[in-house]
N, C-alpha and C positions, 0 to 999 in steps of 0.2 A: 705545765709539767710534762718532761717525757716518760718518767716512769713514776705511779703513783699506786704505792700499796695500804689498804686502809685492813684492818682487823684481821692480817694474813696469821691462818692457824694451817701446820702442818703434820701430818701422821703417816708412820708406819704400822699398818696395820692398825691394833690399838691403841697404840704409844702416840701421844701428841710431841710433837719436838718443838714447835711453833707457836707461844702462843699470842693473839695480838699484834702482830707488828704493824707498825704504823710509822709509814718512809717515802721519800717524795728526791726524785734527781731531776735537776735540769736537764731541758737539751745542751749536749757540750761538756756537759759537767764528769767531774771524777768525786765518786763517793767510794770510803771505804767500810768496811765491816768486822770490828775487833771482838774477839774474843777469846777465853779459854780453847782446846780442846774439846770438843761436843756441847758447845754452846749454842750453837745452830746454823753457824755462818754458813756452811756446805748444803744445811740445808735449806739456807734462803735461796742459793742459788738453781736449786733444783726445781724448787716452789715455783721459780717466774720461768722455768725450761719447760714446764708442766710432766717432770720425770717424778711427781709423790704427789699425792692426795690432797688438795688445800680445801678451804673456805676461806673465807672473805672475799674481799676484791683487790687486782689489780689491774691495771691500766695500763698501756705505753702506747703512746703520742693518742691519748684517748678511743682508743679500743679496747675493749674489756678480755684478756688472758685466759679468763676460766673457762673452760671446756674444751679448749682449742688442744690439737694436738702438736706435739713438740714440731713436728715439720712446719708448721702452721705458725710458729712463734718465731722457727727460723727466719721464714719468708717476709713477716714483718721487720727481720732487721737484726737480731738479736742474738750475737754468737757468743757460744758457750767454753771457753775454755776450760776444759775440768782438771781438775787434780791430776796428778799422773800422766801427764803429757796428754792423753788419749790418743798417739800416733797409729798408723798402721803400719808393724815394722814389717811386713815384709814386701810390704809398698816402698817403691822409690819416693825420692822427697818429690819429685813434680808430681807424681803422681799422686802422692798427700796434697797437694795443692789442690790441681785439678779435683780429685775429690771433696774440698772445698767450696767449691763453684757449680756442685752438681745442681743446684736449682736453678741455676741460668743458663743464658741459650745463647747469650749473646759473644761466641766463640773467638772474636778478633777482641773484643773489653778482656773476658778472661785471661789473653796470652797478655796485653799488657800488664792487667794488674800483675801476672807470676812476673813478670819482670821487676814491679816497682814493689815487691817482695824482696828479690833478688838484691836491691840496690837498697831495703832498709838491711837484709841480713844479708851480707855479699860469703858468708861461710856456709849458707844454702846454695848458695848459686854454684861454689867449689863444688859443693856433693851433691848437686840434682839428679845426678844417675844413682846415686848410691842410696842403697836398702836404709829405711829410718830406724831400723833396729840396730846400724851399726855406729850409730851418731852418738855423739857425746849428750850427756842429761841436759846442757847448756842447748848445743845444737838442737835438742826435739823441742828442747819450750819454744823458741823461736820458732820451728815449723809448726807446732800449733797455735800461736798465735798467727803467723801468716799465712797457715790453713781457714783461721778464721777470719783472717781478713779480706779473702778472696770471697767472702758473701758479700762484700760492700758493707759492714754493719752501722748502723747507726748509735747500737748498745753493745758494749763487750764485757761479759761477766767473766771476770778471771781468777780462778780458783789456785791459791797458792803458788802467784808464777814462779816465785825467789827457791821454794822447795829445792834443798838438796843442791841448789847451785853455787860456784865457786862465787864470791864478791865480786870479783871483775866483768863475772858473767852477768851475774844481777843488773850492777851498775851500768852495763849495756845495754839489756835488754829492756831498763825502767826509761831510760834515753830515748830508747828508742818510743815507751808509753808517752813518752811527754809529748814527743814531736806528734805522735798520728792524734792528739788531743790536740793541739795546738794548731794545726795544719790542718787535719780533715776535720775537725771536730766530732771524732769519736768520741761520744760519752763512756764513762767507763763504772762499774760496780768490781771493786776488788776486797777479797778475803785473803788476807796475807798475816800470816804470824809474826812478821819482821816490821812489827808496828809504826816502828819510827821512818823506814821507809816509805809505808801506804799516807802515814799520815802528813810525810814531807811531797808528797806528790798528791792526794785530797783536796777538795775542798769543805768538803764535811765528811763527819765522821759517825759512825752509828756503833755503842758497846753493848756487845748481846752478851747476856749471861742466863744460863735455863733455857733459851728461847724466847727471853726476854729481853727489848731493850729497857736498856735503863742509865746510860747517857748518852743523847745527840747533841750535834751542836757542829761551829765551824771545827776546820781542822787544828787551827792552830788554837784554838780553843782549849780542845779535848788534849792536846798538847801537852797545853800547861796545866792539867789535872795533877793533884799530887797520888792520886789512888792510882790514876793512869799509868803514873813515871814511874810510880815503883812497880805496880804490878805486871807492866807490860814494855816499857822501856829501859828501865832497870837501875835507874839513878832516882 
């Protein structure tokens, strides 16, 4: 397995948000993570960035998570897409790139991958000079994802890419999840609200409720739930 969580509990401060999780993704693989509003999906992804206080164990490609600090979790592979674009707007888009890649050295790989950035989103490449604060909501998702794909990742945790985006943008930007899974074999862990998308691009799926899961299974699986359809598909 490349990423394997056994008895993941999470807290703020005294509040546990986490309790138990027990999750397991292939190398390669796309797993999603459904739920309510404050069910904990946000904060499973903070749990394996080590940005909140856990116990249990986790693992990826069998090294152990706990203690390590965030740059340390980077360097094994593992970029974080968070909520809210996370851009630096008053950074140009190359320069969001480049700050992408600040843990490598290797300055001729860097320039190509912003290229083969450029060539998944050719509407970064129009605005590489231009400030990321003045890009469309569509435009920064893409530059944080191909800010984080200038780490080389082997894991990409992506925190509500669809948020707030027009359909056409969505529909481009999931094109474009397919391909770098299908092609590089980026594995991926997604928390996305737009259900029926995550789980039409999934292979498994995980529904947290409390902080609790309480249905796994394949995607097309958890699909054909009827609890599922209605309460989060909507048919």
């Amino acid at each position: 397995m490349m990423l394997e969580a056994r008895g993941l509990c999470a807290f703020y401060g005294q509040s546990q948000a986490l309790h138990g999780l027990d999750f397991a993704l292939e190398e390669g693989a796309i797993m999603t993570l459904l739920g309510a509003n404050g069910a904990g999906k946000t904060t499973t992804l903070r749990a394996l960035c080590g940005t909140v206080r856990t116990t249990g164990e986790v693992r990826f490609a069998d090294k152990p998570l706990a203690g390590r600090a965030t740059e340390d979790i980077v360097r094994l592979g593992i970029a974080h897409v968070p909520e809210g674009r996370g851009t630096f707007v008053r950074m140009t888009v190359e320069e969001n790139l480049r700050l992408g890649a600040m843990t490598r050295r290797d300055h001729a790989a860097i320039d190509t991958d912003i290229d083969e950035v450029y060539a998944l989103f050719p509407r970064l490449a129009e605005r590489r000079r231009q400030q990321a604060g003045t890009l469309s909501g569509g435009e920064q998702q893409m530059l944080a994802v191909g800010r984080a794909l200038m780490l080389r990742p082997r894991l990409m945790l992506l925190d509500e890419p669809s948020f707030g985006l027009a359909p056409l943008v969505v529909a481009e930007l999931f094109a474009v999840l397919r391909r770098l899974n299908r092609e590089r074999r980026v594995a991926m862990l997604i928390v996305e609200q737009n259900a029926a998308l995550a789980l039409d691009l999934a292979e498994t799926a995980y529904l947290l409720e409390t902080g609790r899961i309480v249905m796994a299974g394949p995607a097309r699986e958890i699909a054909k739930d009827e609890a599922v359809r209605r309460s989060y598909l909507g048919y």
